[in-house]
C-alpha positions in Angstrom: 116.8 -97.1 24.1 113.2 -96.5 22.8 113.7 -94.6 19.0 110.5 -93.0 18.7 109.4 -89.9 20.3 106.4 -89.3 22.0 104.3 -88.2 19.4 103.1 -90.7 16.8 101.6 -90.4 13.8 97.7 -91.5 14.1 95.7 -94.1 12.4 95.8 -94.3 8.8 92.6 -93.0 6.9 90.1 -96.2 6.4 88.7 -96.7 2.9 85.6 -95.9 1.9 83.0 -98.6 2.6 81.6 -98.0 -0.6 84.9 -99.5 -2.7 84.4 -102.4 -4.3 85.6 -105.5 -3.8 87.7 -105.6 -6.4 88.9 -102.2 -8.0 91.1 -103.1 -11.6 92.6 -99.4 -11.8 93.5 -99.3 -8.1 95.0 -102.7 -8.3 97.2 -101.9 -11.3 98.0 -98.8 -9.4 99.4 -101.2 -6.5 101.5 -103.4 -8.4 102.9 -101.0 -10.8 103.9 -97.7 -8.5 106.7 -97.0 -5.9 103.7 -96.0 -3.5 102.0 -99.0 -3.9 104.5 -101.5 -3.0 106.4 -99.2 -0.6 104.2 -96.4 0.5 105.7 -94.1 2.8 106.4 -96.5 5.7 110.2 -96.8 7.0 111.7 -100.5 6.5 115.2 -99.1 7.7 113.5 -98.7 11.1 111.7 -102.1 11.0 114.9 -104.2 10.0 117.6 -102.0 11.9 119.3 -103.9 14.7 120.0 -102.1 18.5 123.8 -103.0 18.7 125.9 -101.2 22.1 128.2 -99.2 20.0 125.2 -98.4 17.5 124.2 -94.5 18.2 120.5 -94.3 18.4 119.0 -90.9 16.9 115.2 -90.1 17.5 113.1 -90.7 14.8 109.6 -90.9 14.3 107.7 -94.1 14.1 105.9 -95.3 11.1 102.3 -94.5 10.3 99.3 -96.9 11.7 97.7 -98.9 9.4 94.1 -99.9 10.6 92.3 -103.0 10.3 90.8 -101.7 6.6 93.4 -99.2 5.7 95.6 -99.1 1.8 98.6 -101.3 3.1 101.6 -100.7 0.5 102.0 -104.5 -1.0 105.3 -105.0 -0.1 104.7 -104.0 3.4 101.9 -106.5 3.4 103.8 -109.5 2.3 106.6 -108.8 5.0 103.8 -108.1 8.2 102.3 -110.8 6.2 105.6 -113.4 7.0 106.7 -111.5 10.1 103.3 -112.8 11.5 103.6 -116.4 10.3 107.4 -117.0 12.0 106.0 -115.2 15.1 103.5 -118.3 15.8 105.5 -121.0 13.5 107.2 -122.2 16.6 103.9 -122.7 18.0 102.3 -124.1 15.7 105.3 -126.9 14.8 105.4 -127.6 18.6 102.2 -129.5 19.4 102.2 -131.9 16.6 105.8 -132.9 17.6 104.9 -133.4 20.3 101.9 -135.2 19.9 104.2 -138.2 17.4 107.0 -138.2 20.4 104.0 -139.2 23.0 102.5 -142.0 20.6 106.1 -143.0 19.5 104.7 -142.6 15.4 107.0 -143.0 12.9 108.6 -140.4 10.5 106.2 -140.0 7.8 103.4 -139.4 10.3 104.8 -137.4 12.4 105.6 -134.9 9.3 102.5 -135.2 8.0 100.8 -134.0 11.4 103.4 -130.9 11.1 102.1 -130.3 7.7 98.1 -130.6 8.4 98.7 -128.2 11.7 99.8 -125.7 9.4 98.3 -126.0 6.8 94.9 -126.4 9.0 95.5 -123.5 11.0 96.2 -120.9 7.5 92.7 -121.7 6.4 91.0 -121.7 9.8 92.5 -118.3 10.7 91.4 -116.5 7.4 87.8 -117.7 9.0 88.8 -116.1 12.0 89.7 -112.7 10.4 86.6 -112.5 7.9 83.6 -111.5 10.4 80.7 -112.9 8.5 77.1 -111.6 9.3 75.0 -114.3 10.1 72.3 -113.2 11.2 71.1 -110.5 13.7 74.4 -109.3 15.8 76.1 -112.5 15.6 78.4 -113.2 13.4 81.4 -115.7 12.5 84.6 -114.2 13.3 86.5 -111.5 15.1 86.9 -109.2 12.3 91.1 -108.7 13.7 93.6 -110.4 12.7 93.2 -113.2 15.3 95.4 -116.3 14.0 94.7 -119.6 15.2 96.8 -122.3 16.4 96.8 -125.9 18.5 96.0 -124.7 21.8 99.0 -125.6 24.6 95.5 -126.7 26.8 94.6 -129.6 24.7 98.6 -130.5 24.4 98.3 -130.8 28.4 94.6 -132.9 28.9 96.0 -135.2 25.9 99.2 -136.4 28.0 96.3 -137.8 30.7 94.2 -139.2 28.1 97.5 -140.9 26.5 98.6 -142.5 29.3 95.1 -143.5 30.4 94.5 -145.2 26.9 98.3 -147.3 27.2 97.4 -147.8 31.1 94.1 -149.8 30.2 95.3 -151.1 27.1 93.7 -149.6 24.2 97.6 -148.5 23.1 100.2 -151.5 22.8 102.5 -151.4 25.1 106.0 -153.1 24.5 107.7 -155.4 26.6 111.3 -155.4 26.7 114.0 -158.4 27.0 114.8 -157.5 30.7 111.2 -157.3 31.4 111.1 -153.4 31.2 108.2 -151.9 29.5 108.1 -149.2 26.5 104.9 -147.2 25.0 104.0 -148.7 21.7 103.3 -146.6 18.8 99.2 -146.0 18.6 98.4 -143.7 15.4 94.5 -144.7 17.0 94.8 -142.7 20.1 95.2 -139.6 17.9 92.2 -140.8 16.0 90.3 -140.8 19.8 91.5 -137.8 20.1 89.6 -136.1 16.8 86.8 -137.8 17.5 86.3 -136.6 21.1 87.2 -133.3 19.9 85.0 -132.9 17.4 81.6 -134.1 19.7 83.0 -131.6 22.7 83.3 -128.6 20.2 79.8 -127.8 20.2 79.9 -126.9 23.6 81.9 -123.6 22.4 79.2 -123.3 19.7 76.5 -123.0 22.2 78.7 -120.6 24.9 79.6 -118.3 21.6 75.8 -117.1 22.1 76.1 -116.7 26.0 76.2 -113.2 26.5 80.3 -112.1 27.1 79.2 -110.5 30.8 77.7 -113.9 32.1 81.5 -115.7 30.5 82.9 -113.2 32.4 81.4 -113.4 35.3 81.5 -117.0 35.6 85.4 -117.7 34.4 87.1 -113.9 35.8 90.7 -113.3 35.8 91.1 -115.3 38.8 90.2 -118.7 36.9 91.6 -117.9 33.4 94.6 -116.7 35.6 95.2 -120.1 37.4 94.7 -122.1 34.7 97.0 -120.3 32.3 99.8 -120.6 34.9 98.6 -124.1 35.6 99.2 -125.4 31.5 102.3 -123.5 31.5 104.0 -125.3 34.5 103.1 -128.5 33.6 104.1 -128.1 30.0 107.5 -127.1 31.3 108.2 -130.4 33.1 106.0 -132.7 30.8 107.8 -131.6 27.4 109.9 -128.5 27.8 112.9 -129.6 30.5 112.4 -133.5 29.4 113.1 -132.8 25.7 115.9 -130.3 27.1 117.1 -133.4 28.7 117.5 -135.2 25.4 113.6 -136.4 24.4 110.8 -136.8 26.4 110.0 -140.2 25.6 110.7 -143.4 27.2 114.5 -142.7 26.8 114.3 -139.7 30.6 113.5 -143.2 32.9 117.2 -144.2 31.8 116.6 -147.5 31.4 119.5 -150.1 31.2 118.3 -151.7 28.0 115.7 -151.6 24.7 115.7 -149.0 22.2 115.9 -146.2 24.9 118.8 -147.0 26.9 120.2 -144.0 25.1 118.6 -140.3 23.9 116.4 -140.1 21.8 117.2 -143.7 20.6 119.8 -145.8 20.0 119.7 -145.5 16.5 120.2 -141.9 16.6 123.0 -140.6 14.9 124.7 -139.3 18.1 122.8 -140.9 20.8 123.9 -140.3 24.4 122.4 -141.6 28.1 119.0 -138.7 29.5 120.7 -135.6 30.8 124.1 -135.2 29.2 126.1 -132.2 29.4 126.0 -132.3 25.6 122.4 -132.2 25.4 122.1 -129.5 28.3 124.8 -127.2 26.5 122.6 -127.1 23.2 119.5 -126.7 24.6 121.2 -123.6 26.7 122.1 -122.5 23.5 118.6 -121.8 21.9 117.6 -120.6 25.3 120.4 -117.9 25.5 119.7 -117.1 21.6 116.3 -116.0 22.6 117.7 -114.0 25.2 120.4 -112.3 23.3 117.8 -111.4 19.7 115.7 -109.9 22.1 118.4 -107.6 23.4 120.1 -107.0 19.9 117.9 -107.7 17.3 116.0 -105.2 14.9 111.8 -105.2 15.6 111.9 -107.6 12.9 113.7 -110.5 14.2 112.8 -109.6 17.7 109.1 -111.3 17.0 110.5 -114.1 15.3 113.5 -114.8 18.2 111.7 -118.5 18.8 112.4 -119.3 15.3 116.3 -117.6 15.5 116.9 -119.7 18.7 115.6 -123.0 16.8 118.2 -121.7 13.6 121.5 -121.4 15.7 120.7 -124.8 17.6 119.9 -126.5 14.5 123.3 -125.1 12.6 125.4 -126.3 15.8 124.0 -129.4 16.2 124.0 -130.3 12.5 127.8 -129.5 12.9 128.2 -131.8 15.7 126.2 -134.7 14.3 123.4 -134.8 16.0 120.3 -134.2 13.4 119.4 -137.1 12.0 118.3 -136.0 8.0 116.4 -139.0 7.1 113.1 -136.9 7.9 114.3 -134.7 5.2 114.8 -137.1 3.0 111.8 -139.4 3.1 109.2 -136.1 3.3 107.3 -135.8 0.4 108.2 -132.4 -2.0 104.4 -131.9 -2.1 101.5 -132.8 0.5 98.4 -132.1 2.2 95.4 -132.5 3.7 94.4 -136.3 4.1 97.6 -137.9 2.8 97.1 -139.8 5.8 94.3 -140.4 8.1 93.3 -141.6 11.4 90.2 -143.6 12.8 87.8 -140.9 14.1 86.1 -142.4 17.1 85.4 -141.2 20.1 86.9 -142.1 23.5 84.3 -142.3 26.1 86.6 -141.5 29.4 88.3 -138.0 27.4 84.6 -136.4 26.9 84.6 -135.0 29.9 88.0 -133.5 30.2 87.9 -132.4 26.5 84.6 -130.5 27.4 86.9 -128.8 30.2 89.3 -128.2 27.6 86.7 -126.3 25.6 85.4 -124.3 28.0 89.3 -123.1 28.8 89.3 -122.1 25.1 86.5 -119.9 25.1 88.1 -118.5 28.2 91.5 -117.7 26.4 89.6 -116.7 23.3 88.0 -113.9 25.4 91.2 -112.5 26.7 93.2 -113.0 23.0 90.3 -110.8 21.3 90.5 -107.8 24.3 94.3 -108.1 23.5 94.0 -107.9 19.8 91.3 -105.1 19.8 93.4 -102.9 21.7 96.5 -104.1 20.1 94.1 -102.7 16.9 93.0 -99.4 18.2 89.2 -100.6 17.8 86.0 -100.3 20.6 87.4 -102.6 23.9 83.7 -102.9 24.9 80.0 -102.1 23.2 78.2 -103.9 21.3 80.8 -103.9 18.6 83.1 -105.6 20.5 80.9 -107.8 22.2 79.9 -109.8 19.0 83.8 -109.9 17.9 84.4 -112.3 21.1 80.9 -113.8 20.0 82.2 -114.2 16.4 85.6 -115.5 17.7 84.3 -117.9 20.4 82.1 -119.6 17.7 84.9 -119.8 15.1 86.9 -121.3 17.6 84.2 -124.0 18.3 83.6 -124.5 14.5 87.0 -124.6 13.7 87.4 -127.7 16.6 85.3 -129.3 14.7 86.5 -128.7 10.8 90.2 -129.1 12.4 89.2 -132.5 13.8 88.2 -133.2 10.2 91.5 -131.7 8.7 93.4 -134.2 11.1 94.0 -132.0 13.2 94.0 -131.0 17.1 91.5 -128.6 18.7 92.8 -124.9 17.5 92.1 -121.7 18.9 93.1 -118.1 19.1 97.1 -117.5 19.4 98.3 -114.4 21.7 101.2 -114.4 19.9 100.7 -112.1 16.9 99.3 -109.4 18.9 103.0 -108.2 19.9 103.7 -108.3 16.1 100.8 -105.8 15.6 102.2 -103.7 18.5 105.5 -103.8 17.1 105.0 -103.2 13.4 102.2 -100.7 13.7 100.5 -102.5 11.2 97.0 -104.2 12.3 96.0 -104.4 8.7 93.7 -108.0 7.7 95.8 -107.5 4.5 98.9 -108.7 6.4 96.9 -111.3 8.3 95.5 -112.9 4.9 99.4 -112.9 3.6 100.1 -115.0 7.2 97.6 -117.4 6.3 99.2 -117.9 2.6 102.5 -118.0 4.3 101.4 -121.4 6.7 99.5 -123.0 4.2 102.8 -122.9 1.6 104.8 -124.2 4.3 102.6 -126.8 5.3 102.3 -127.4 1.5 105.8 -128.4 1.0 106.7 -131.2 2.7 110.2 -131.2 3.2 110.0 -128.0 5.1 108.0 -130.2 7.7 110.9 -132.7 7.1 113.2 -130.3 8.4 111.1 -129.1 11.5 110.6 -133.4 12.5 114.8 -133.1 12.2 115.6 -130.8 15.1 116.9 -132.4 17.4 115.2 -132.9 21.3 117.5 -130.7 23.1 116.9 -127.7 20.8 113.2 -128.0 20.7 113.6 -128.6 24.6 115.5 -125.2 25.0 113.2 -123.1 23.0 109.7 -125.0 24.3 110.8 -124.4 27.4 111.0 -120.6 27.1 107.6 -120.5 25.0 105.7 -122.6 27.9 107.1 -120.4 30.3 106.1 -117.2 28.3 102.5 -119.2 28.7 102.8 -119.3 32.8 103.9 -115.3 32.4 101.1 -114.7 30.7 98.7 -116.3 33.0 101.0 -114.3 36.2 99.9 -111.1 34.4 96.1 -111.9 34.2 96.4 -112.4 38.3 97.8 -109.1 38.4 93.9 -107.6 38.1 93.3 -109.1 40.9 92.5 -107.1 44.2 94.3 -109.5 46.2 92.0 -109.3 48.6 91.5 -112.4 51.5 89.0 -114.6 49.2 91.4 -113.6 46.4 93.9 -115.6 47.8 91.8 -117.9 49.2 90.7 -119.1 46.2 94.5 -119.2 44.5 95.6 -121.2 47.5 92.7 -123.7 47.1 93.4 -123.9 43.4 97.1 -124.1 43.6 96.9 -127.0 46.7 95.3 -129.1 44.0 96.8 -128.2 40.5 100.8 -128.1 41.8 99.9 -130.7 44.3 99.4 -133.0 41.3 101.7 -131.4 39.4 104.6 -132.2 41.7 103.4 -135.7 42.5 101.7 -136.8 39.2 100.7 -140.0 40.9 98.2 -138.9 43.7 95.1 -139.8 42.5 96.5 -143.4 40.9 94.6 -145.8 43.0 91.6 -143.2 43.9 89.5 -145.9 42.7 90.9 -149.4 43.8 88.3 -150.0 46.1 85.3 -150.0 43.8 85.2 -154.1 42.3 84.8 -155.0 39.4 83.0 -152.0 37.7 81.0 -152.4 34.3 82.5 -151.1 31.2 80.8 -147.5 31.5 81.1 -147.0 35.3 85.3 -147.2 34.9 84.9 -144.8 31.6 83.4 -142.7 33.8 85.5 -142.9 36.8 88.5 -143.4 34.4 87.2 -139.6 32.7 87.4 -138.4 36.8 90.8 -139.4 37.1 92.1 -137.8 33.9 90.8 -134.5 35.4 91.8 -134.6 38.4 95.5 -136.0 37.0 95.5 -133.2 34.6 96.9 -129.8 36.5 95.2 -127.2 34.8 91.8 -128.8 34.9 91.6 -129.7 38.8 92.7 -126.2 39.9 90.2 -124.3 36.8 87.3 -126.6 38.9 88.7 -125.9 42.1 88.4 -122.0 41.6 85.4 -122.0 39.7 83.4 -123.2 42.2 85.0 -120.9 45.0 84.7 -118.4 42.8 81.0 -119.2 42.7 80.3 -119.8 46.0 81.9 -117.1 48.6 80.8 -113.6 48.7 82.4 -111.0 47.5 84.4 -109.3 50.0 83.6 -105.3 49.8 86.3 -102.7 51.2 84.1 -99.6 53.1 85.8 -96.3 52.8 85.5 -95.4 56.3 88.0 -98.8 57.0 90.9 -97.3 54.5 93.7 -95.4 56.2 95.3 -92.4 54.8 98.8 -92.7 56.7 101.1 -89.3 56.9 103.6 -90.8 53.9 100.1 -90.7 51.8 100.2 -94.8 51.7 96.6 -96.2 51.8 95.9 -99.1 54.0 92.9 -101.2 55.1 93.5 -102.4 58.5 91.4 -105.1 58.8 92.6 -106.8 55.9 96.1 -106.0 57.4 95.3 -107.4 60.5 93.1 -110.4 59.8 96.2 -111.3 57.7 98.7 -111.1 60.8 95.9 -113.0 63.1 95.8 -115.8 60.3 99.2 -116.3 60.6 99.5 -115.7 64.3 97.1 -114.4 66.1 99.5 -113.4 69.1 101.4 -110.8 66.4 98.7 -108.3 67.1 100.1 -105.7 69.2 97.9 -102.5 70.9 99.6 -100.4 67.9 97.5 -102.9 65.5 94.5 -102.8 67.9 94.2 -99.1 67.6 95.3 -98.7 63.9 91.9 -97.1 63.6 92.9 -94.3 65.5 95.0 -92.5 63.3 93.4 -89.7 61.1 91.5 -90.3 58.4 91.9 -88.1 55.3 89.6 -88.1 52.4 90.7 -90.9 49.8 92.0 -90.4 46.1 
């Protein structure tokens, strides 16, 4: 039961644009006073839980703070922290899964953990600042929009992986029964950079396309599709296989090698793909989520990902299944370039990574409407036209600057907006204590130690529920739709091809046997084809781009809408041309002379 009432306190007074930067008696003021740690905001109401037998009174919600208002310190440093364990799990996720693809070893792997957070603290203060540059553009959103290794890349880099061990550029191992494993290839990470950072200037350049022509060109029916499209396949890529017990070469089952057994045979408790042991503590996490969303106080509720990773990791650890030596060989202290890669750049991912791109400008657009409004600032105008401007060129500059912090592509994360919601508090203040927050934990290494030691089926459980959030998320961008005919026409085109792969990953795997002995740059080139079309997301996105483009809008006249007796509105030829579609025998005389009912002035 909701606890506020239906009038809420409104914004909190902005400063004065004149204050300085830095102000010695106001600062003394904040650290020294009761108001200026605590203020007059109500903690009791942020950290309460919502227990059955609990008896909810009414009480009003605390105060907004806008983007520029006096945040109380303390209030800061806990928004601050709520924020950074609302995106931690999604931020921890792609880099772990990145070392399980490549099969890296342990010191790696935690390092990549540490970079990607540390990476994405800096890169989102960027984000938040809103530098003038010159004119009306600028470099970043002015919100606090936090950045983090989009799930979009983490989908295209599966193709390009298993394109670099199918032709060879990544060892692969053969076994004594003649089986074959993936080798580990630190290099195909290094590809990866490379051809990130050359593709990022493609979001450099769209930053200074005018946000009506992006709009017009990628609408909620493509960023729709391809949100749904990077969900689904990240659920049966990653999410159900490490579920499973690890989504490495261990879910074929194989009889012998290394990963006969889950996630190796040198794990501490290791048992065959799919065991009921693995299953149960995966279904764990999942329920976890479930249950801190129901029960939990506002606090907790953003960080349930984190709550469901904590009560699999304590049950597991008492079964023996973590493995500690990731603990135990992380270094206390790290970062930045404590290990490095080979930047080059792989001809046959340029043009899939470009896709990529262009799908990050799209999501960037969406995050920033989300945030603005999640921020109480202008939705549209000029003002908020250079905020996506701003964020779509900090997003392409920080592809580039995370390529050279060793890291993946980042852009814009969702995730924090329901944190703003939630806390009331939309306050940069609290976004600059987030960024502090991941670069600490990336700083200290054996927190990265510990995140490398949770076990598959835990990270499986929860994954699973944050990719799918990802899918809901893109289900809710169709819902703008009209759902007109060409509406559906164009989903049905997109989906034939993006679940069509999805479900039979193989389809387009000998597209290209026919063509003889190609020279080295036709098969990049037909070998970049393939990755798009073998990449879910990327094929449908194409597909309804190009309808999109292509077949006229339909437009509804008034004079066809039908104001039935119950007051239900209906348009009878899109009623009927749907029936005829599917059979065009269904159309009865009642259809034929729908039009003949009266027609009432429309509302």
């Amino acid at each position: 039961m909701d606890s506020t009432v239906g009038t809420q306190p409104g914004p909190t007074e902005a400063p004065s644009p004149r204050r300085p930067i830095f102000d010695l008696k106001r600062a003394v003021h904040k650290v020294s006073t009761r108001d200026g740690w605590l203020g007059d905001y109500d903690f009791a109401w942020l950290c309460t839980p919502v227990l059955p037998w609990m008896k909810t009174k009414k009480s009003r919600a605390p105060p907004f703070y806008a983007i520029d208002a006096d945040l109380p310190l303390l209030l800061a440093i806990v928004c601050g922290f709520q924020h950074s364990l609302a995106m931690l799990a999604g931020l921890i996720t792609p880099p772990i899964i990145f070392a399980s693809a490549l099969n890296l070893d342990g010191a790696l792997s935690a390092y990549m953990i540490s970079a990607s957070l540390i990476s994405c603290g800096i890169l989102s203060l960027v984000q938040m600042s809103r530098l003038h540059l010159f004119g009306r553009f600028y470099l970043g959103t002015g919100l606090i929009t936090v950045v983090g290794t989009s799930f979009a890349t983490l989908s295209t880099a599966f193709s390009i992986f298993n394109a670099m061990y199918k032709s060879g550029t990544c060892p692969t191992i053969t076994n004594a029964d003649g089986t074959t494993s993936k080798g580990p290839c630190p290099d195909a990470y290094g590809y990866l950079l490379g051809t990130s950072m050359v593709c990022s200037f493609l979001n450099m350049g769209l930053s200074f396309v005018p946000p009506r022509i992006l709009k017009r060109v990628f609408p909620p029916i493509v960023t729709g599709t391809v949100i749904v499209m990077i969900g689904a396949s990240l659920i049966g890529d990653s999410g159900v296989l490490n579920w499973g017990g690890g989504s490495n070469d261990c879910s074929g089952r194989p009889e012998t090698g290394i990963f006969a057994l889950c996630p190796t045979i040198f794990a501490p408790r290791p048992l065959p793909w799919g065991s009921p042991e693995f299953i149960g503590l995966g279904f764990l996490s999942f329920v976890t989520i479930i249950l801190t969303d129901i029960f939990a106080s506002p606090f907790l509720k953003n960080a349930s990902i984190i709550v469901g990773l904590v009560v699999g990791c304590i049950v597991a650890g008492a079964a023996g299944y973590i493995d500690g030596s990731s603990i135990k060989t992380a270094p206390a202290i790290t970062f930045l370039w404590v290990h490095t890669f080979k930047i080059r750049v792989y001809g046959p991912a340029v043009l899939p990574m470009l896709a990529v791109y262009i799908s990050l400008a799209m999501e960037a657009i969406g995050d920033i409407a989300a945030s603005a409004e999640a921020s109480r600032v202008a939705v549209d105008g000029l003002e908020f036209d250079s905020r996506i401007q701003g964020g779509v060129l900090a997003d392409g500059i920080g592809g580039f600057l995370s390529a050279c912090f060793t890291n993946a592509p980042l852009s814009i994360f969702a995730q924090n907006n329901g944190v703003i919601v939630i806390t009331r508090c939309a306050n940069r203040t609290a976004g600059r204590w987030c960024c502090f927050f991941l670069i600490l934990f990336g700083i200290l290494g054996k927190i990265s130690g510990v995140f490398l030691a949770i076990p598959n089926p835990v990270l499986g459980g929860v994954t699973t529920f944050l990719f799918a959030s990802v899918m809901t998320s893109g289900m809710r961008v169709l819902t703008y739709l009209k759902w007109n005919r060409r509406d559906r026409f164009i989903l049905a085109s997109a989906f034939s091809f993006g679940v069509g792969n999805l479900l039979v990953p193989t389809w387009y795997g000998h597209l290209w046997d026919g063509v003889d002995n190609p020279s080295v740059g036709l098969q990049g080139f037909l070998d970049s084809i393939t990755i798009v079309l073998e990449t879910p997301f990327l094929s449908s996105g194409l597909v309804a781009v190009i309808l999109n483009l292509i077949l006229p809008a339909e437009e509804t006249m008034e004079s066809n809408i039908v104001v039935h007796e119950d007051g239900n509105e209906v348009d009878p030829e899109a009623q009927t041309s749907d029936r005829a579609h599917d059979d065009p025998e269904s159309i009865d005389e009642k259809d034929r002379d729908v039009k003949k009912a009266p027609i009432e002035p429309v509302h």
